[in-house]
FIKOLZA-1660 file (N, C-alpha, C; in steps of 0.1 Angstrom, whole numbers, plus 5000, padded with zeros to 4 digits):
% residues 137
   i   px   py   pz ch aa at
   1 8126 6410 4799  A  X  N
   1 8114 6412 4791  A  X CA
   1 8102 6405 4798  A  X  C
   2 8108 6391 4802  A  X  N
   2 8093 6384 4807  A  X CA
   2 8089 6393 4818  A  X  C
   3 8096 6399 4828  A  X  N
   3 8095 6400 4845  A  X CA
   3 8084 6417 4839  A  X  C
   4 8092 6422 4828  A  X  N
   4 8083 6436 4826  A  X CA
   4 8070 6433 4822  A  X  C
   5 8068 6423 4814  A  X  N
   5 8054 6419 4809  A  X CA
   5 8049 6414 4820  A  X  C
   6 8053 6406 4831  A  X  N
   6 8043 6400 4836  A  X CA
   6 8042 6413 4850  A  X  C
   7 8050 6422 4853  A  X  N
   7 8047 6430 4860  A  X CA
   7 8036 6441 4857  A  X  C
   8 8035 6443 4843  A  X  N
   8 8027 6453 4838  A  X CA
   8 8016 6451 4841  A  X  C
   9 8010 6433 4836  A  X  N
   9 7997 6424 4838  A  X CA
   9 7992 6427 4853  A  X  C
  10 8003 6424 4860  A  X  N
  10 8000 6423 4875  A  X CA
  10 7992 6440 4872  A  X  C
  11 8000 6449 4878  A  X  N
  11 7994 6462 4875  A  X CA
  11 7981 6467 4873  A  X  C
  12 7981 6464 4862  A  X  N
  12 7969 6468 4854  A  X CA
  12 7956 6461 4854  A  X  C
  13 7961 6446 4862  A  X  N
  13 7954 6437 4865  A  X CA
  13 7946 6444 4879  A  X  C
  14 7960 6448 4887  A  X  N
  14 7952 6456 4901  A  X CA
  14 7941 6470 4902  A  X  C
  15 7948 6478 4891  A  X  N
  15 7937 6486 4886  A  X CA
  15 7924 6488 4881  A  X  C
  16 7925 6477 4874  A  X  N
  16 7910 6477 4868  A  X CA
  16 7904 6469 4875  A  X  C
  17 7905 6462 4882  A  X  N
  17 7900 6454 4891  A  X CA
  17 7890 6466 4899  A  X  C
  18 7898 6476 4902  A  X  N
  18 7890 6483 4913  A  X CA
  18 7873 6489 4904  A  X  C
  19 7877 6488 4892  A  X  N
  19 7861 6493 4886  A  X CA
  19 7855 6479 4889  A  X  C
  20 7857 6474 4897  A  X  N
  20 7846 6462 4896  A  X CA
  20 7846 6457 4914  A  X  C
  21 7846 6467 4925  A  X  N
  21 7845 6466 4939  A  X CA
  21 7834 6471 4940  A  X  C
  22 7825 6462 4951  A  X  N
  22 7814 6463 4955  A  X CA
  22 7801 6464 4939  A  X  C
  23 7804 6456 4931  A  X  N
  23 7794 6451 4921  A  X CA
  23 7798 6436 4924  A  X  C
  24 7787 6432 4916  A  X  N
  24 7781 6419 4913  A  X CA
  24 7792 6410 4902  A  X  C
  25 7790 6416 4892  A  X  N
  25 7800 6413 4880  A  X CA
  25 7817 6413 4883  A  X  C
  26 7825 6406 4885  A  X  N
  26 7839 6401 4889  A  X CA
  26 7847 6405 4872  A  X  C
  27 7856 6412 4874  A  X  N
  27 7865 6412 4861  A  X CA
  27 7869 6398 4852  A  X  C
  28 7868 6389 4855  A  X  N
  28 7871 6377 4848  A  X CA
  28 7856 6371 4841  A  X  C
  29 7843 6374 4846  A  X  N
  29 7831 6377 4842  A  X CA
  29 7833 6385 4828  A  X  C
  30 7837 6396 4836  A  X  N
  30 7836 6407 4822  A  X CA
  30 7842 6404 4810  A  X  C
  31 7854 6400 4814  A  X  N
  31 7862 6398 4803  A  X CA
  31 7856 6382 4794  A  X  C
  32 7850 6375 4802  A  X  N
  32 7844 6363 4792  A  X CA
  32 7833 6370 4786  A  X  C
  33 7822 6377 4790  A  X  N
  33 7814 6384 4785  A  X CA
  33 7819 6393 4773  A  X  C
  34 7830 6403 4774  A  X  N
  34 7834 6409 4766  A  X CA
  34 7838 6402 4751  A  X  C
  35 7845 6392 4754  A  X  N
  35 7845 6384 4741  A  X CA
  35 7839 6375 4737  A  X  C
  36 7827 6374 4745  A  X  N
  36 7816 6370 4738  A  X CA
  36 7811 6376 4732  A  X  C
  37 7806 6390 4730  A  X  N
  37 7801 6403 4726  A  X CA
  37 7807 6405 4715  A  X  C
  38 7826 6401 4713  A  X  N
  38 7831 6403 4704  A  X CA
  38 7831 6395 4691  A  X  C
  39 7826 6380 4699  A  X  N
  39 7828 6375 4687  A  X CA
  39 7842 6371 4689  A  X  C
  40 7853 6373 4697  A  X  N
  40 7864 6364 4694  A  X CA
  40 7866 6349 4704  A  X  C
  41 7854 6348 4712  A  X  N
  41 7852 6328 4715  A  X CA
  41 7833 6326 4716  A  X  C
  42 7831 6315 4713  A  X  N
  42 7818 6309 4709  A  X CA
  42 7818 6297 4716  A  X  C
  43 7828 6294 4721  A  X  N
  43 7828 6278 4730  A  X CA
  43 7836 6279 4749  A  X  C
  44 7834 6270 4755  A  X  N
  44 7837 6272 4765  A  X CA
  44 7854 6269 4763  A  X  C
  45 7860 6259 4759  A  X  N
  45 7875 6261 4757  A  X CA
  45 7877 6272 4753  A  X  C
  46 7876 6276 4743  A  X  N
  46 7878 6292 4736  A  X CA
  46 7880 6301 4748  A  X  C
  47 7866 6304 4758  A  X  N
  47 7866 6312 4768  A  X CA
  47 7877 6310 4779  A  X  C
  48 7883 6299 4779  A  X  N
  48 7892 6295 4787  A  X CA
  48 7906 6298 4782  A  X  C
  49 7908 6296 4768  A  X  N
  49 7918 6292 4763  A  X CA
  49 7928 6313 4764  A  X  C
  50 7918 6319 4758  A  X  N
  50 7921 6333 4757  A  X CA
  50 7925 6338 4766  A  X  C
  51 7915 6340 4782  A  X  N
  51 7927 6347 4790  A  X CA
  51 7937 6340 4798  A  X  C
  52 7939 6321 4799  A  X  N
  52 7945 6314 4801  A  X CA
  52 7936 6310 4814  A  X  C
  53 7922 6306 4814  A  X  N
  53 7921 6298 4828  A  X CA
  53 7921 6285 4821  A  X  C
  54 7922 6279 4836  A  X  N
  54 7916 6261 4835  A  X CA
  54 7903 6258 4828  A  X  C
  55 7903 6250 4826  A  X  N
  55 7888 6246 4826  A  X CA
  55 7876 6244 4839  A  X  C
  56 7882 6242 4847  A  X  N
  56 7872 6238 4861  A  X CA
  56 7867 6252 4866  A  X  C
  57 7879 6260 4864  A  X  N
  57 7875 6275 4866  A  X CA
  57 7864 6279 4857  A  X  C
  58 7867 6280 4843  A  X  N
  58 7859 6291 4838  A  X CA
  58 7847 6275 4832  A  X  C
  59 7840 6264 4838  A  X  N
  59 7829 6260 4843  A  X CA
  59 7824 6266 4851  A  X  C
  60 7830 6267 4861  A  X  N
  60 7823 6278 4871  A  X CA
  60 7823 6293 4870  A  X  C
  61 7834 6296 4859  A  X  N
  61 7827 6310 4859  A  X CA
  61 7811 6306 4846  A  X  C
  62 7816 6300 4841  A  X  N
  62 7799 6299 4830  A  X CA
  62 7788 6292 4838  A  X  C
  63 7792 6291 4845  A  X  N
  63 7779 6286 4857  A  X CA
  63 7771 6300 4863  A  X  C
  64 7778 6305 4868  A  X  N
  64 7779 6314 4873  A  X CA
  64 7771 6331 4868  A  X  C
  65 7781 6330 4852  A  X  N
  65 7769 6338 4845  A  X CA
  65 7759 6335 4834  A  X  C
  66 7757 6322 4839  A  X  N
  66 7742 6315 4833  A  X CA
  66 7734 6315 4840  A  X  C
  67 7737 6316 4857  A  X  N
  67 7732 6314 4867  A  X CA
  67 7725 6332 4871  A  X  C
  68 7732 6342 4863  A  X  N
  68 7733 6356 4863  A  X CA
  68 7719 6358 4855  A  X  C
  69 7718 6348 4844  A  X  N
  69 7710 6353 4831  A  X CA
  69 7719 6359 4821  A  X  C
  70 7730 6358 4818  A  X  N
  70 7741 6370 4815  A  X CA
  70 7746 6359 4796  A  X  C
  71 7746 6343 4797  A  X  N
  71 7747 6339 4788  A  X CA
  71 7739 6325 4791  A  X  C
  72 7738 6321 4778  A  X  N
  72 7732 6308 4771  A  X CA
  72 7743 6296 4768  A  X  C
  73 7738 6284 4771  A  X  N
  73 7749 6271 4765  A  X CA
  73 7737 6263 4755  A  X  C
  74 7743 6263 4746  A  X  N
  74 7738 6255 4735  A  X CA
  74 7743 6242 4728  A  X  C
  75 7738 6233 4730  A  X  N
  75 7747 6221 4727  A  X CA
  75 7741 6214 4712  A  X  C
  76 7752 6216 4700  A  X  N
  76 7749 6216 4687  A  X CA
  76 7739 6202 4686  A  X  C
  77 7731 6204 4674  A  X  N
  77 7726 6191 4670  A  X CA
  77 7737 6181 4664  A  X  C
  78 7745 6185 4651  A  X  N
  78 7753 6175 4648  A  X CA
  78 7759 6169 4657  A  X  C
  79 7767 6174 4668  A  X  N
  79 7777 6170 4678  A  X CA
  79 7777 6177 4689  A  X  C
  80 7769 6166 4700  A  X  N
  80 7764 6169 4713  A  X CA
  80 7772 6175 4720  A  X  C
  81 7781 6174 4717  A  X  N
  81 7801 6171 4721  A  X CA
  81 7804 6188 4723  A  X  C
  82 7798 6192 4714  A  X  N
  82 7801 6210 4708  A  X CA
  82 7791 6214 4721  A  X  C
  83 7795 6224 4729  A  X  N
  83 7785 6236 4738  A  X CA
  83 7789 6250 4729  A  X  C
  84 7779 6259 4726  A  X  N
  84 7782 6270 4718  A  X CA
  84 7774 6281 4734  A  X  C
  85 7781 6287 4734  A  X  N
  85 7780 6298 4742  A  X CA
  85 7778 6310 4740  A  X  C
  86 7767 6320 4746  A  X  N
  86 7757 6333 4736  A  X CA
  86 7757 6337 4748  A  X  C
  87 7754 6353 4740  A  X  N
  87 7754 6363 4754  A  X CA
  87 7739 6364 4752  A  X  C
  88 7732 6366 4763  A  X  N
  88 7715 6372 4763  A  X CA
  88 7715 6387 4765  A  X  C
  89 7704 6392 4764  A  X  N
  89 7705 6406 4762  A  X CA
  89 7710 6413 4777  A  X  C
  90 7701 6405 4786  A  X  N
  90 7713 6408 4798  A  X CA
  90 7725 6407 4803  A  X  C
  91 7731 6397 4796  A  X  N
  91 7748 6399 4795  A  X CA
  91 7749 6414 4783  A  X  C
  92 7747 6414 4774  A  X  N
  92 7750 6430 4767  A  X CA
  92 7744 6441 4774  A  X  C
  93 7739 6441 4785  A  X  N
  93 7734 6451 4789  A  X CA
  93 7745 6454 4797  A  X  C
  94 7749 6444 4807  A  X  N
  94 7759 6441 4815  A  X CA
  94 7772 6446 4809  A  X  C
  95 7776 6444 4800  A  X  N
  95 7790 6449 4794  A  X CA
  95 7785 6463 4789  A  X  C
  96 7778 6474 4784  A  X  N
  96 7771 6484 4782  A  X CA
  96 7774 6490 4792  A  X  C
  97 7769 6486 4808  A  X  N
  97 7767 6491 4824  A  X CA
  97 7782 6497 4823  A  X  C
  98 7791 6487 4821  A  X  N
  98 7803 6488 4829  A  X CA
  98 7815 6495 4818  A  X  C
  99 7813 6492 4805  A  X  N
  99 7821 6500 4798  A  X CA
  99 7826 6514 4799  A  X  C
 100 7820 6521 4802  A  X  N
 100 7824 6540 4806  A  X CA
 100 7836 6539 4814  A  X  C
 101 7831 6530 4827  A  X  N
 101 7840 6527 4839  A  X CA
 101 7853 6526 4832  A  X  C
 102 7854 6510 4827  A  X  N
 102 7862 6506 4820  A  X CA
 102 7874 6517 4812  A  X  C
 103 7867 6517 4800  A  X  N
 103 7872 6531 4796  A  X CA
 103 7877 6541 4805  A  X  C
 104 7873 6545 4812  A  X  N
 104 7879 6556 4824  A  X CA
 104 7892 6551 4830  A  X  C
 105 7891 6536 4830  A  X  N
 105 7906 6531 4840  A  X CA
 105 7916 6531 4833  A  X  C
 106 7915 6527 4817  A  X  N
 106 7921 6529 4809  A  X CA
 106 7926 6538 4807  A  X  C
 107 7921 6549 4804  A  X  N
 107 7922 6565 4801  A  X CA
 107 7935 6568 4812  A  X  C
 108 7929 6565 4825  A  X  N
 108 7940 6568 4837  A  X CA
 108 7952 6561 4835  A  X  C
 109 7952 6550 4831  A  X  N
 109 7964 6543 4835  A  X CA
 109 7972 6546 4821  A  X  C
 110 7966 6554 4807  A  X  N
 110 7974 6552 4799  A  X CA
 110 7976 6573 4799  A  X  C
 111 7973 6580 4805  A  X  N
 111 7973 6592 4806  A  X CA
 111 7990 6598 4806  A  X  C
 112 7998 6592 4803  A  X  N
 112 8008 6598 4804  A  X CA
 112 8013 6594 4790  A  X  C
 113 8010 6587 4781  A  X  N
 113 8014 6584 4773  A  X CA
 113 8003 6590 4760  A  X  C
 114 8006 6597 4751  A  X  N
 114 8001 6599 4739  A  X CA
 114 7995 6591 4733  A  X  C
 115 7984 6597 4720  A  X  N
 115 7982 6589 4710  A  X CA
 115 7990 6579 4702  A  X  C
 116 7995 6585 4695  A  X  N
 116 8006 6572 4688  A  X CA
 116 8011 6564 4702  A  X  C
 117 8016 6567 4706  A  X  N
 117 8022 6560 4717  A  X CA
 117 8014 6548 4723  A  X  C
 118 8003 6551 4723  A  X  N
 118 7992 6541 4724  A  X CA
 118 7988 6530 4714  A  X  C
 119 7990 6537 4703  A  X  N
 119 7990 6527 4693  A  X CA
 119 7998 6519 4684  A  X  C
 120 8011 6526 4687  A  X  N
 120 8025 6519 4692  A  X CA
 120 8024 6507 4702  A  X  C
 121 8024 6508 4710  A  X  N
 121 8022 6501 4724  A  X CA
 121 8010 6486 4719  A  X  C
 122 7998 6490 4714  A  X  N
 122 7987 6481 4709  A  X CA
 122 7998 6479 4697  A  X  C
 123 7998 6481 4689  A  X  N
 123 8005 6472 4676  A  X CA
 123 8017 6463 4680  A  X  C
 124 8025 6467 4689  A  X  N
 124 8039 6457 4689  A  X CA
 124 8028 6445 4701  A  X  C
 125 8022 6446 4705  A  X  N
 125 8025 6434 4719  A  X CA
 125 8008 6428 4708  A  X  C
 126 7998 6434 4701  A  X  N
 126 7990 6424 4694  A  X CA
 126 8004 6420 4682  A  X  C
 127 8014 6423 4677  A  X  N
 127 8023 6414 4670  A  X CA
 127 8030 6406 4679  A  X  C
 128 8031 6404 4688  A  X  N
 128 8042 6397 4703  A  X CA
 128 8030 6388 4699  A  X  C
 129 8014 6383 4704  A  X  N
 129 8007 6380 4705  A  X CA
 129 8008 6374 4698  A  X  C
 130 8001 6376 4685  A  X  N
 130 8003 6365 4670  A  X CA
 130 8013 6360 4666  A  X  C
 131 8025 6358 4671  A  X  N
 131 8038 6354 4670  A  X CA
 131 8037 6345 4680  A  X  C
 132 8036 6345 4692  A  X  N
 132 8034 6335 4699  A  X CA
 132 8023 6323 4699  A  X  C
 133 8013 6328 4694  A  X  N
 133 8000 6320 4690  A  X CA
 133 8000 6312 4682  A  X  C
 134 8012 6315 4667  A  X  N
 134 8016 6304 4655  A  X CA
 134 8021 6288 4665  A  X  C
 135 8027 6292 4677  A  X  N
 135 8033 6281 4685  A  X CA
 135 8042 6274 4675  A  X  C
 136 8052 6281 4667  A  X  N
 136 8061 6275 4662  A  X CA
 136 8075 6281 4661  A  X  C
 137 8076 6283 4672  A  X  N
 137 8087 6286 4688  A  X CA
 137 8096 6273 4693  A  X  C
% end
């Protein structure tokens, strides 16, 4: 089970990558942008924590697209301690650009497989997900 999961990652990891050759914007960009957009991380651990980088890494990826114009660091008044992290309108413009793409690689890579089957597929591994996340394994 692990070797299938982590081979699929690999995969799909190689695939979509290629919607992002010869631009500016790097997939691991996108993907912190993207959930910033989403609303599922507001802090720099958060951004880290979700697709699993280090910390040293994704400083320099938030360097990087702060350095773009792409997001904002905001360091709370109560507690200096807190950095809250915002997309600017050119980071949403930025995730807008590249979405179609996106969508398109997806479409390809899941084209053999049906509707339900798709949402089969998204329902069991976001339940794998939240099972693992409880960390009381």
């Amino acid at each position: 089970m692990g070797f299938i999961l982590h081979r699929a990652q690999k995969l799909v990891r190689q695939c979509v990558e290629r919607v992002f050759d010869r631009r500016k914007l790097k997939l691991s960009q996108w993907i912190a942008l993207t959930l910033l957009g989403e609303g599922v991380v507001s802090t720099p651990g958060e951004i880290a924590d979700k697709p699993g980088h280090d910390t040293g890494a994704t400083t320099r990826l938030l360097d990087q697209l702060q350095n773009e114009g792409f997001i904002e660091r905001d360091r709370k008044d109560h507690d200096r301690r807190i950095v809250c992290v915002s997309l600017t309108q050119s980071g949403r413009s930025a995730i807008d650009a590249l979405l179609p793409s996106m969508v398109d690689a997806w479409n390809d890579i899941l084209k053999e497989f049906d509707r339900q089957e798709v949402e089969t597929l998204i329902g069991l591994l976001t339940r794998l997900i939240r099972r693992l996340e409880r960390n009381d394994i």
